[in-house]
C-alpha positions in Angstrom: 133.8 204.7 108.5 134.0 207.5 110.7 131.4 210.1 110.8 132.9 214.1 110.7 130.7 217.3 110.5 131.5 220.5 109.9 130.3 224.2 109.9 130.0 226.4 106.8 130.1 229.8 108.5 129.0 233.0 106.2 130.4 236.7 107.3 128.7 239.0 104.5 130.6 237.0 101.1 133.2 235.1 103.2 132.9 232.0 104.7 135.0 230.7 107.3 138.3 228.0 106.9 140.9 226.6 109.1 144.4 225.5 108.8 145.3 222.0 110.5 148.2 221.8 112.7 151.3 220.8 110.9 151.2 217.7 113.3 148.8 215.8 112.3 147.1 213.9 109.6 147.0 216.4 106.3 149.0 219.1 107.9 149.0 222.4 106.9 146.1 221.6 104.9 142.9 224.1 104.7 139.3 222.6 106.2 135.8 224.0 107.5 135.7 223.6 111.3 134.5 220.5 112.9 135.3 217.0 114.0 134.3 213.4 114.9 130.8 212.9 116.3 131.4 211.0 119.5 129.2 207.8 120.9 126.0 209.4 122.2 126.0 212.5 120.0 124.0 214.3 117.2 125.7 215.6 114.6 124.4 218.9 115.2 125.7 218.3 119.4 129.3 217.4 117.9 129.4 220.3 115.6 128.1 222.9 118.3 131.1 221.1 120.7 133.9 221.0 118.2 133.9 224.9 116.8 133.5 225.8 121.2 136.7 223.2 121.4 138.5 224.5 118.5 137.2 228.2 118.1 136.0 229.4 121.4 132.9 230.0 119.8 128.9 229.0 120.1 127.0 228.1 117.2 123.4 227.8 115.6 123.3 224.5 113.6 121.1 225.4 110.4 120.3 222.7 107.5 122.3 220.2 105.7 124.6 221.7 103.1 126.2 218.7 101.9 127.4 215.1 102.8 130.8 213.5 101.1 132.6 210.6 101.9 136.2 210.2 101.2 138.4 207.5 101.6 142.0 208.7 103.0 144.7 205.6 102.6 144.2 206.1 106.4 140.5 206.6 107.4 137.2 206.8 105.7 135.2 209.6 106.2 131.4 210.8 105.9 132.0 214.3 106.4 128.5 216.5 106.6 128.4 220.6 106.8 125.9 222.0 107.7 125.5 225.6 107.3 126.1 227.4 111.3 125.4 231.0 112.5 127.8 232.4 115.5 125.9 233.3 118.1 128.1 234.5 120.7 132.5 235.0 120.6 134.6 235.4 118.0 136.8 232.7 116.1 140.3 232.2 117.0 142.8 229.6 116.9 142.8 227.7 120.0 144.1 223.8 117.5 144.5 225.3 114.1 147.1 226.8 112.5 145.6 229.7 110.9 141.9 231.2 110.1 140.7 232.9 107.4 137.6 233.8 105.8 137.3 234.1 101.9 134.9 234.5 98.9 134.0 231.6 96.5 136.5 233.0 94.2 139.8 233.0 96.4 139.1 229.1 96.7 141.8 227.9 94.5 144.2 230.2 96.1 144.4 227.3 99.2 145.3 224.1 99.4 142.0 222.0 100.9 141.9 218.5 102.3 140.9 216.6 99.4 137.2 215.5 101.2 135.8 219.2 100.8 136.6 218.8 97.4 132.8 218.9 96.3 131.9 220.8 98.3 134.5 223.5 97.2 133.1 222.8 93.6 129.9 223.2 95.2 130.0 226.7 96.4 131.7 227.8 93.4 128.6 226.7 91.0 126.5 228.6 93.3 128.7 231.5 93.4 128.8 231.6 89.6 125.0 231.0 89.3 124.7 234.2 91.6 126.6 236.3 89.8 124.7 235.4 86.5 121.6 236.6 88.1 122.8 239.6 89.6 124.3 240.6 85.7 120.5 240.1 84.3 119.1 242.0 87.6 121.8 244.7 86.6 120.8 245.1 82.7 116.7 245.0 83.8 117.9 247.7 86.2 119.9 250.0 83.7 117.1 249.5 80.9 114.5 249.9 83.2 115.9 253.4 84.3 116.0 254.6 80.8 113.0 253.6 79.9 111.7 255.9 82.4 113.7 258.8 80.7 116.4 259.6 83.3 119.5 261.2 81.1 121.3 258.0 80.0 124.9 259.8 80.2 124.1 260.3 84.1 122.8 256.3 84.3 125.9 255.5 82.7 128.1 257.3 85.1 125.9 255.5 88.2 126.2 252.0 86.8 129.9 252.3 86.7 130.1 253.5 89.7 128.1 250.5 91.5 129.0 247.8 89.4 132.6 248.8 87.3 130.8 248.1 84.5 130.9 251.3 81.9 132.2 254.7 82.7 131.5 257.0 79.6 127.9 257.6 77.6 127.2 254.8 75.4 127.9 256.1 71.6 125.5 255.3 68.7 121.9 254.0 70.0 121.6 255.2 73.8 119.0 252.4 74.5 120.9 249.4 74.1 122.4 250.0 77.3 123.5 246.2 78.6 121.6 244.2 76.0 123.9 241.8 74.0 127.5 241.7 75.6 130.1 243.7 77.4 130.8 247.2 77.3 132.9 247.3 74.8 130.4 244.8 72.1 128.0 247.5 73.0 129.7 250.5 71.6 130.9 251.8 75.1 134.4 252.8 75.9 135.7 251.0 79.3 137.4 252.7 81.3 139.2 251.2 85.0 136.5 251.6 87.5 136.3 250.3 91.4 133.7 247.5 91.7 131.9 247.4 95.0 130.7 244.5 96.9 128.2 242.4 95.7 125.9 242.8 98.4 125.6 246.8 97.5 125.3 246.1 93.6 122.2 243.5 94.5 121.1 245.9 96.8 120.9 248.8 94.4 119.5 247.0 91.3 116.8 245.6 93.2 115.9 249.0 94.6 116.2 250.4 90.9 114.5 247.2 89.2 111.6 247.0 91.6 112.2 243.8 92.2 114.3 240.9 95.0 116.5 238.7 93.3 
């Protein structure tokens, strides 16, 4: 068995992947950066060497995300990621064939090597789990703002507008705002709006909610 780690590196709601050389073992094939741990090193050591090798880059090694092992019909790997910071450069490809950084929700758009597989799975859950909070942190936030007797025309027009959720007055009952389903359950009329990054939405409903998610 041969002991790999790797980095899970965050910019805002991207994380960082890597596309092997066509060359080698699982060409062309999508990965988080990082290598073998060589006789005489820490993982964290290998980890801060391989993403210098590969990306011309210097890392802070942070906790254990994960540990998978996964048996190739060529190798057998325990393959840890750990979550990493860059502290000084800026990734490029100096071995891979490409770089990208994507959201949880572009993951099935690649093709992975079948080890991060759980991982992958992983960070989707997560991903998921975070947007389910940030939906009740939205709907304590829009009530919250009515109970407090702002016009609920004009909170209508601001929760589309940081969330794409509703973009007319609500018809019928004014204070059932989010409670009990979308929009359109809720006798609202949808309308195409541009939602904004999740960071500003969490942002702005905990500043309206009084409260950190």
């Amino acid at each position: 068995m041969v002991d790999v780690v790797a980095a899970l590196v965050w910019r805002g709601e991207a994380f960082l992947i890597c596309q092997r050389p066509a060359g080698k073992a699982r060409g062309l094939l999508w990965e988080f950066a990082g290598g073998k741990v060589e006789p005489g090193e820490t993982p964290q050591q290998a980890l801060v060497r391989e993403c210098r090798e590969e990306l011309d880059i210097i890392v802070h090694v942070g906790e254990e995300f994960m540990q998978v092992t996964h048996a190739y019909p060529d190798i057998t790997v325990r393959l840890t990621l750990f979550c990493a910071q860059i502290v000084s450069g800026e990734p490029r490809c100096l071995e891979h064939a490409a770089l990208r950084w994507i959201r949880p929700e572009e993951i099935p758009q690649y093709d992975f090597c079948p080890a991060d597989a759980p991982i992958l799975e992983r960070l989707r859950e997560l991903d998921g789990a975070r947007a389910g909070s940030l939906r009740e942190m939205q709907k304590a936030a829009y009530q919250n703002k009515l109970d407090k007797g702002f016009n609920v025309t004009d909170v209508h027009k601001e929760f589309c507008l940081l969330y794409g959720e509703v973009a007319e007055a609500p018809r019928g009952n004014p204070g059932r705002g989010f409670a009990g389903g979308s929009p359109a359950q809720n006798g609202h009329q949808p309308r195409a709006c541009v939602r904004k990054q999740k960071w500003r939405a969490a942002k702005s409903a905990e500043k309206m909610s009084g409260f950190s998610p």
